[in-house]
N, C-alpha and C positions, 0 to 999 in steps of 0.2 A: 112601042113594045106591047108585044099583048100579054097581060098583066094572069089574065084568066091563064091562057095557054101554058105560061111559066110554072105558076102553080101547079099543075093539072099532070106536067110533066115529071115537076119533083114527087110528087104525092105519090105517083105512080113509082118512082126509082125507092121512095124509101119504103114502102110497103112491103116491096121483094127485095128488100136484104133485110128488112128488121120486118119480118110479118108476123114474127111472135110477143114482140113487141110493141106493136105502133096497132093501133087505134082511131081511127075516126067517131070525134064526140060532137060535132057539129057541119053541116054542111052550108049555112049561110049564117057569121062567115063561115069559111072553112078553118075548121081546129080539129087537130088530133095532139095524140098523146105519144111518144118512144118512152120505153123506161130502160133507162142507163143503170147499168153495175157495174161497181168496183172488180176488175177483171181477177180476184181472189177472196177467198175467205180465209181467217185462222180461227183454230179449234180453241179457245179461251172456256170453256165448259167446266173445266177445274178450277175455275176461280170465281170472285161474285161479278165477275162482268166482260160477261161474254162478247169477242165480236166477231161477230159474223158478214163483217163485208159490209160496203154502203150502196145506196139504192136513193133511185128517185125516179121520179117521173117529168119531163119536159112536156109541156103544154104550148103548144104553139098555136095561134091566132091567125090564120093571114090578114093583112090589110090591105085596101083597095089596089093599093099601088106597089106591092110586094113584088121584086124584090130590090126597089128603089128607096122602101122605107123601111123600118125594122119592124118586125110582127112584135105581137104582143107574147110575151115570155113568161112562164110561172112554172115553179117548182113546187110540184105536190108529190102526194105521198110518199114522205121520204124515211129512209130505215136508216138510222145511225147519226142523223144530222139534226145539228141543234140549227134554232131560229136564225143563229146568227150565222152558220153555216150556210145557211138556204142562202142570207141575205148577200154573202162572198162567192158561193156559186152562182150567182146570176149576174153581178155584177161581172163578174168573168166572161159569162155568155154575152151579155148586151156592148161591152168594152170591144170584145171579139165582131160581132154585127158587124158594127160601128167601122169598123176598118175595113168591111170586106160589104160596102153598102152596091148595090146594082149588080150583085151575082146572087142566086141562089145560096142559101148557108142554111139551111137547116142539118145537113150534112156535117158541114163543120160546128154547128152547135152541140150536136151529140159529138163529135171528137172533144172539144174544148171540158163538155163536162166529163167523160169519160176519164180525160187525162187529170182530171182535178179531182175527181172521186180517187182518184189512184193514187194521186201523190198524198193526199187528206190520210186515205187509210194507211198508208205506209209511214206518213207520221203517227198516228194511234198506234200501230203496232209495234213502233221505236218505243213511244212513252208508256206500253203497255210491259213492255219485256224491262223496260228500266224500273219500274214497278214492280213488275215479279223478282226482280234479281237483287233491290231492294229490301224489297221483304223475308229473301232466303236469305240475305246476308244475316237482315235484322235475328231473323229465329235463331241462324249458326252460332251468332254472336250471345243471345241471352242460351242458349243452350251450354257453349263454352266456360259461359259466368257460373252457370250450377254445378260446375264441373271443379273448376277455379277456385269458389269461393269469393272471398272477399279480398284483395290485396292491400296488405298490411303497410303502412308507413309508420315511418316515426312517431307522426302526428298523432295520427289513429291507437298505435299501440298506447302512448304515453295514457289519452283521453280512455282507453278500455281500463289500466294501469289502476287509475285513479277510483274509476267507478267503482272498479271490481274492489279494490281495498275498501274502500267507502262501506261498501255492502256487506262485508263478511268482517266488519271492523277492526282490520290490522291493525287501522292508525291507535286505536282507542288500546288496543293492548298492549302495542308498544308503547304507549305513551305510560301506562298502569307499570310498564316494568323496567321505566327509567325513574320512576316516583317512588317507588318502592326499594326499601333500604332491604338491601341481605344479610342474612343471619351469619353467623361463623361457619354453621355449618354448609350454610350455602356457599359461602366464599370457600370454603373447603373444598366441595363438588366441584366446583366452580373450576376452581383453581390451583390443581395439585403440584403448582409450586410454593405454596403455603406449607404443604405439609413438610416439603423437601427443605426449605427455608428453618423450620422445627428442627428435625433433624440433626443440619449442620450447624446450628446453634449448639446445643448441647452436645456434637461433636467438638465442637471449639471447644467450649467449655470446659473438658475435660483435657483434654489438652495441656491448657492452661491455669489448672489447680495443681500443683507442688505439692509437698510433704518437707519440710524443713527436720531431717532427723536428728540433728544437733540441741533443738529447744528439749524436746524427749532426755537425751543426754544430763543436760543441766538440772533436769526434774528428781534426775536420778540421784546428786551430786547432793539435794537438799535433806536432811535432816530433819522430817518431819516428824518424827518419833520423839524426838527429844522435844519441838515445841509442845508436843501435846501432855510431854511428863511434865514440862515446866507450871504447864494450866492448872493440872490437877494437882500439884503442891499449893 
């Protein structure tokens, strides 16, 4: 196989469909660059963290005997992706190789990461919007609470209950006017069945005082006149 001609050919195919893209950064070996994007962006600009779509660049190396052995493979300049992303995007790309070893693949390299940029960002944008719809929930929620108030239980009330007496010292005055002995006339106030109780006393009472007009009679019958001449003789 001629190793030169194979190259020479792909280089030439990927130039003229990705020429806005791809790069030649070296010519012995031969290495150039494609840079692959996430085929969307979402507008995240209202919030503190914006995303804007993932990006990178493929770095391909050929080596002598390309495309019999795997080029050498880097991920640079990447937008959106952390170290440990790069380090799962490649493993993707070189796993991929691997399987498709004695054919041309730099073709399906940028498929492989294409498709992986895509599904990457469509998870962010799941746990992005779970995120925002969290957070709206969160604000409806303490929004609702100032609306609300505080809801009261038993519990709650008994323990305000107590404070509040404590503070404005109910217990202490009730205790002063169970200690405290009443006057007559407060019993009086107090309680106008006393008075009514008076009353029907000396209603009875009178009731039950007589007049015996017979002892009157007999007073009458006595001869007081004459004890008193008897004295004065």
């Amino acid at each position: 196989m001629d190793y030169a001609e194979e190259q020479k050919n792909e280089i030439e195919a990927l130039e003229s469909i990705y020429f806005d893209e791809f790069e030649i950064v070296s010519d012995s070996p031969v290495a150039f660059t494609i840079r692959v994007k996430s085929d969307e962006s979402v507008d995240y600009s209202n919030t503190d963290q914006p995303l804007d779509g993932l990006a990178c660049s493929l770095k391909v190396t050929y080596t002598a005997d390309y495309p019999d052995s795997l080029p050498s493979i880097e991920i640079e300049d990447s937008e959106g992706l952390t170290e440990t992303d790069e380090e799962d995007l490649l493993k993707c790309i070189i796993q991929y190789g691997e399987e498709n070893l004695g054919m041309v693949m730099v073709f399906s390299f940028v498929s492989c990461a294409q498709d992986w940029l895509n599904n990457k960002f469509n998870r962010m944008k799941l746990e992005k919007d779970e995120e925002i719809e969290r957070r709206t929930k969160m604000a409806e929620e303490e929004e609702m609470k100032r609306f609300e108030g505080t809801r009261v239980t038993v519990e709650s009330f008994l323990l305000w209950k107590t404070a509040f007496d404590e503070e404005f010292g109910i217990f202490k005055k009730e205790k002063e006017k169970e200690n405290k002995k009443a006057t007559g006339r407060e019993l009086f106030m107090l309680d106008q069945t006393l008075n009514e109780s008076d009353l029907k006393f000396l209603a009875d009472a009178n009731e039950q005082i007589t007049v015996d007009e017979s002892l009157f009679q007999e007073l009458d019958d006595l001869s007081l006149d004459d004890d008193f001449d008897d004295e004065d003789q």
